[in-house]
N, C-alpha and C positions, 0 to 999 in steps of 0.2 A: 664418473672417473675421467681426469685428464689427462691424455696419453703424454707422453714427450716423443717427438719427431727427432730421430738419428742423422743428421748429416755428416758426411763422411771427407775426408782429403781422397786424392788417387791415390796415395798413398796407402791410406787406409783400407779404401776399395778393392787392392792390390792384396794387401792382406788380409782381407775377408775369405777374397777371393782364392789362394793359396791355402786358407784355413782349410776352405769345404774342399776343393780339388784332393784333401790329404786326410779327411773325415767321413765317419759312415754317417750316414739320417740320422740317424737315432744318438748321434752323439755332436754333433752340427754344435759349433759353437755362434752363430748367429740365430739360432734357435733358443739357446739359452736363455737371452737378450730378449724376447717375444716375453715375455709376461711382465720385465722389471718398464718395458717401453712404454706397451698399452695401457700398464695401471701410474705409469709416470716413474720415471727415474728415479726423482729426487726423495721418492718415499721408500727406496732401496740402499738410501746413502749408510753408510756406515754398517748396515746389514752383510757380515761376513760372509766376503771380504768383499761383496758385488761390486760398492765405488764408496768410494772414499777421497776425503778431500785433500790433495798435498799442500798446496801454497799457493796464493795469490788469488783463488778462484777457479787454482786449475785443478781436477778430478782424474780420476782413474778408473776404467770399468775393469774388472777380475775378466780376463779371459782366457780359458782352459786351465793349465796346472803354472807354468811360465809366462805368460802373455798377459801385457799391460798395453789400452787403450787409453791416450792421454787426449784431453777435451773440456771443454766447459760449456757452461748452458745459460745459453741466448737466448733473449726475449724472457725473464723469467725461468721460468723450466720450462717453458715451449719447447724448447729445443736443447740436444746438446750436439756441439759442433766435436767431430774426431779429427784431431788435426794430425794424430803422429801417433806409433805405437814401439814398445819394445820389450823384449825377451827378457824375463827378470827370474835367475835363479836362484840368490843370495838372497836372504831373509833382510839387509841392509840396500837403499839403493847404491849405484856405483855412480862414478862421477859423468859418464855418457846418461845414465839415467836423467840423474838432476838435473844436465842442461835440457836437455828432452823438454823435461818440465818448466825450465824457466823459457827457452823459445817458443814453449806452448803459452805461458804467462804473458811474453810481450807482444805475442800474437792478439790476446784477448786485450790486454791494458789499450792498443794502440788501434783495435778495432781493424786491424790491417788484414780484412781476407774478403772475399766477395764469393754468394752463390749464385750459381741458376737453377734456375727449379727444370 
């Protein structure tokens, strides 16, 4: 089994981070994420509602009840990059949503972000 490697923005980092500061162990939403990583993302796609694909290539990981991680995956599924995230309570995206998703799109189309390891 090939895992997928999570790289994240500060952004994202920041709300990781803010998650577990505001969660018990046992209910850890980066915990969550530990089974769909190791056995690889891409074979959790569309398995409700874990990730799922919007538009262009850009994806979305299910996190906790309101919480969407928007990203795509590099190198194959090697990797999925988390560029941005945001609070979704309407069953409908709203229009801050969508752009969310299309800056995530022109981010990936134009290859415009760099890591360090």
């Amino acid at each position: 089994n090939k895992g997928t490697r999570l790289l994240v923005t500060n952004k994202v980092f920041d709300f990781f981070f803010y998650l577990n500061e505001n969660e018990t162990l046992h209910e850890s939403s980066i915990a969550t994420l530990r089974a769909p990583l190791v056995n690889g993302l891409d074979k959790f796609i569309g398995h409700n509602p874990m990730i799922r694909l919007e538009w262009d290539g850009v994806y979305r990981l299910f996190i906790k009840k309101h919480y969407r991680i928007i990203g795509f995956f590099y190198r194959g599924n090697e990797e999925f990059i988390a560029i941005d995230y945001y609070e979704k309570k309407a069953p409908k995206l709203n229009a801050n949503q969508k752009k969310c998703i299309n800056r995530v799109a022109i981010i990936k189309r134009d290859v415009s972000f760099t890591y360090r390891k």
